[in-house]
C-alpha positions in Angstrom: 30.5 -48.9 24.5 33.3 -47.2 24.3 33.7 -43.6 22.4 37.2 -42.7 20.8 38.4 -39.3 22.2 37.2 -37.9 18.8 34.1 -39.5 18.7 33.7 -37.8 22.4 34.5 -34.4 21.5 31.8 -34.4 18.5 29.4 -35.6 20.4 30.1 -32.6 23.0 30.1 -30.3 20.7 26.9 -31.5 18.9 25.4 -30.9 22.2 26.7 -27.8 22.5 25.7 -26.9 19.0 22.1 -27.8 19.9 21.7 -26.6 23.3 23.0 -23.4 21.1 19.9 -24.1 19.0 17.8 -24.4 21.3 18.8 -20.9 23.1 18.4 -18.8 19.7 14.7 -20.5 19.4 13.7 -19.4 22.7 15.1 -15.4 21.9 13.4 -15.4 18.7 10.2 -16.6 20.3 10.6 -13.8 22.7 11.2 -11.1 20.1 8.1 -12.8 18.2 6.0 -12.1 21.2 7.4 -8.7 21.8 7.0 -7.6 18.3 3.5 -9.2 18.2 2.4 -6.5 21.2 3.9 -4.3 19.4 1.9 -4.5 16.4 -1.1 -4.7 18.6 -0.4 -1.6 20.6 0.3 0.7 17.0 -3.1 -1.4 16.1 -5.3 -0.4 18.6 -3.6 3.7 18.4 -4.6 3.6 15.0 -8.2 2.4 15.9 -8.1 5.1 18.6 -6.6 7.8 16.4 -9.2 6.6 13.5 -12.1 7.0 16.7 -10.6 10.5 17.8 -10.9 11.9 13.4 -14.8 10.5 13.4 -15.5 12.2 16.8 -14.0 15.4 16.1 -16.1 15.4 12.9 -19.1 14.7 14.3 -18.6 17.6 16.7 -18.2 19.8 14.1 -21.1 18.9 12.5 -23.0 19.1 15.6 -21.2 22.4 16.2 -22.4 23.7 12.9 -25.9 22.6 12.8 -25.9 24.0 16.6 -25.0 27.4 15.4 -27.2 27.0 12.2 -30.3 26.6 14.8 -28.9 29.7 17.3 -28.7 31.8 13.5 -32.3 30.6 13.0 -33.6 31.3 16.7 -31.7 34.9 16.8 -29.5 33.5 19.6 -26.1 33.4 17.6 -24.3 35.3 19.6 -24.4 32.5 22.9 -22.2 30.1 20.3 -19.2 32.5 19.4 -17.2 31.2 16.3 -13.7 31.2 18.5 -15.8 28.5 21.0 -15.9 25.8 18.5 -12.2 25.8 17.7 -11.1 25.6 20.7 -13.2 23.3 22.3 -13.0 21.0 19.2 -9.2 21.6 19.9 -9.7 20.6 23.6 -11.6 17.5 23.2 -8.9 16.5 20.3 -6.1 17.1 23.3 -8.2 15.0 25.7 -9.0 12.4 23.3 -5.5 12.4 21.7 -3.8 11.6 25.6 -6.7 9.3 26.0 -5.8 6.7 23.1 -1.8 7.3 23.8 -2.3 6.1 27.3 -4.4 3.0 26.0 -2.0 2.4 23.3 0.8 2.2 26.1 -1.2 0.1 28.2 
């Protein structure tokens, strides 16, 4: 069967066209994919950063009721007030690298 010159150069460029297609559904897949980890990785900071707020409370309360018991038992002075903020501000740090390095992983 025999194509006109015409009928040649559609058909080439519907080929084109759809080999075109094709390419731009194989780059949005890939940006898909790549903004799917994305959303993971901010996911699993926010879990982390949610993690790191319910850990630093509980030490506090820990501290508290720690210092509460020294007041009690006449020790008070072995848990100085300036200890708690910065170790509560240490951990935080610690914790803080911690769930940026997993959220980068």
């Amino acid at each position: 069967m025999n194509l006109t010159r015409s009928q040649q150069a559609f058909a080439i460029g519907q080929r084109s066209f759809n080999s075109e297609l094709d390419n731009q559904d194989v780059v949005l897949a890939q940006e898909k994919r790549k903004l799917k980890r994305k959303q993971r990785l901010f996911e699993a900071r926010y879990r982390a950063l949610s993690i790191t707020a319910e850990t630093q409370s509980s030490l506090s309360a820990a501290y508290d009721a720690l210092a509460s018991l020294a007041t009690i038992a006449g020790i008070e002075d072995r848990f100085p007030k300036s200890w708690r903020g910065e170790e509560v501000k240490r951990l935080a740090q610690v914790l803080d690298a911690q769930s940026s390095r997993a959220s980068t992983a």
